[in-house]
C-alpha positions in Angstrom: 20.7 -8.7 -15.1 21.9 -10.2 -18.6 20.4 -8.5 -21.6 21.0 -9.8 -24.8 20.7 -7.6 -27.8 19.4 -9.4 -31.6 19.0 -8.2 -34.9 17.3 -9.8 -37.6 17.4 -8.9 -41.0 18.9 -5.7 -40.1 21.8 -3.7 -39.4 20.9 -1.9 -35.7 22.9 1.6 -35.3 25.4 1.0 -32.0 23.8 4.3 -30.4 19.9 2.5 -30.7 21.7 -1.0 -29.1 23.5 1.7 -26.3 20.0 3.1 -25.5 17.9 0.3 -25.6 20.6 -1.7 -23.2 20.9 1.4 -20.7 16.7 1.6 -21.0 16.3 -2.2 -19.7 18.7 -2.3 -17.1 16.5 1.0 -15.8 13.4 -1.7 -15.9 14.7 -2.9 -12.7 13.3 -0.6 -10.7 9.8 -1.3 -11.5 10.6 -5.2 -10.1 13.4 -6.0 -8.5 13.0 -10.2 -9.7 14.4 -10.0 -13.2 16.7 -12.0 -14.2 17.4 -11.7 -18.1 16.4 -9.5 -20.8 16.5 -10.0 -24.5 15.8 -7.2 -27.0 15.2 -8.1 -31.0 15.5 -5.9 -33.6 13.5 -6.8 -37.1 13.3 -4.9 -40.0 10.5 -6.8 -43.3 10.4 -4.1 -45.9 10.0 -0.3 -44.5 8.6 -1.9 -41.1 11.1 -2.0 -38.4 10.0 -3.6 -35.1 11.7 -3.9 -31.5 10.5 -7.2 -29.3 11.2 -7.3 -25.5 11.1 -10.2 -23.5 12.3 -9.5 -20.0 11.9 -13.2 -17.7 11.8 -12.6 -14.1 11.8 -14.8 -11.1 8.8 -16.4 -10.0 6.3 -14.9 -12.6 5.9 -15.3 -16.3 8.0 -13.3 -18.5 6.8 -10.3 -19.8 6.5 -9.4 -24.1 6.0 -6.5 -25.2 6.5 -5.2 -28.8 6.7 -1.9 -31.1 6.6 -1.1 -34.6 7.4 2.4 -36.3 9.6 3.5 -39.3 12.8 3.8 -37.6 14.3 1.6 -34.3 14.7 4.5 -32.1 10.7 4.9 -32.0 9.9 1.5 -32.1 12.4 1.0 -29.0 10.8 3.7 -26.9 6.9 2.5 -27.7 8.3 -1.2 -26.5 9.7 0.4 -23.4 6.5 2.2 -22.5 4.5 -1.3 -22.7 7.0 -3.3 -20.6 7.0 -1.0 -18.4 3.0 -0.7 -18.1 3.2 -4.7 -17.5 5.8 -4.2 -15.0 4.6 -1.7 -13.1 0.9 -3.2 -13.2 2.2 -6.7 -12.1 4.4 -5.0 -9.6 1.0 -3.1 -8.2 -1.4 -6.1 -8.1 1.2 -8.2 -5.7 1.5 -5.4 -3.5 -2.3 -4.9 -3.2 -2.3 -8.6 -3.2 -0.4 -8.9 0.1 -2.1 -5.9 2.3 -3.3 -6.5 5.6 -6.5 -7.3 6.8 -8.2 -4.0 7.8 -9.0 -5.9 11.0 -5.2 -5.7 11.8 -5.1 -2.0 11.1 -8.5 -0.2 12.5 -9.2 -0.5 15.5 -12.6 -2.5 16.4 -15.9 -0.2 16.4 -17.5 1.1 20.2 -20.1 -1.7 21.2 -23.5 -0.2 21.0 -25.2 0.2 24.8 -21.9 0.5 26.8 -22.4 4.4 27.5 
């Protein structure tokens, strides 16, 4: 997966860039279809906020974003959404694609053939 690290307006500590690119590749386990990732760091004033945009094959890409007073917190409440649309995308396909329960149980006794 490519991940792609921006900031804007900002200077972005390398430790916060180290975590945040070891945190997204981890994404992958919740669907194994991405392709890219790209992480933005923005800083207006004493707001700092981390966007994620993670694309993946097949679906639309998933945005989240969070806002705190420092990146590290910011990074981690973006990383809790993503993965919430992840894992809830991830969960609806599954369920999506279950059997029929005709395939699984078997049919019901016919009534009168004791």
């Amino acid at each position: 997966m490519r991940i792609q690290t921006v900031a804007r307006h900002c200077e972005v500590p390398p430790p916060v860039r180290d975590r945040a690119t070891e945190q997204v590749e981890r994404l992958g386990r919740f669907d194994p279809n991405l392709q890219s990732a790209e992480i933005i760091f923005e800083e207006e004033k004493h707001r700092k906020s981390v966007e994620g945009i993670v694309t993946r094959e097949g679906a639309p890409p998933a945005v989240a974003q969070g806002e705190d007073s420092d990146f590290r917190a910011a990074l981690d409440k973006m990383l809790d959404k993503l993965q919430k649309i992840l894992r809830r995308d991830r969960s609806q396909a599954r369920d999506h694609r279950s059997p029929r329960l005709t395939e699984v149980a078997p049919p019901p006794p016919e009534a009168g053939a004791e």
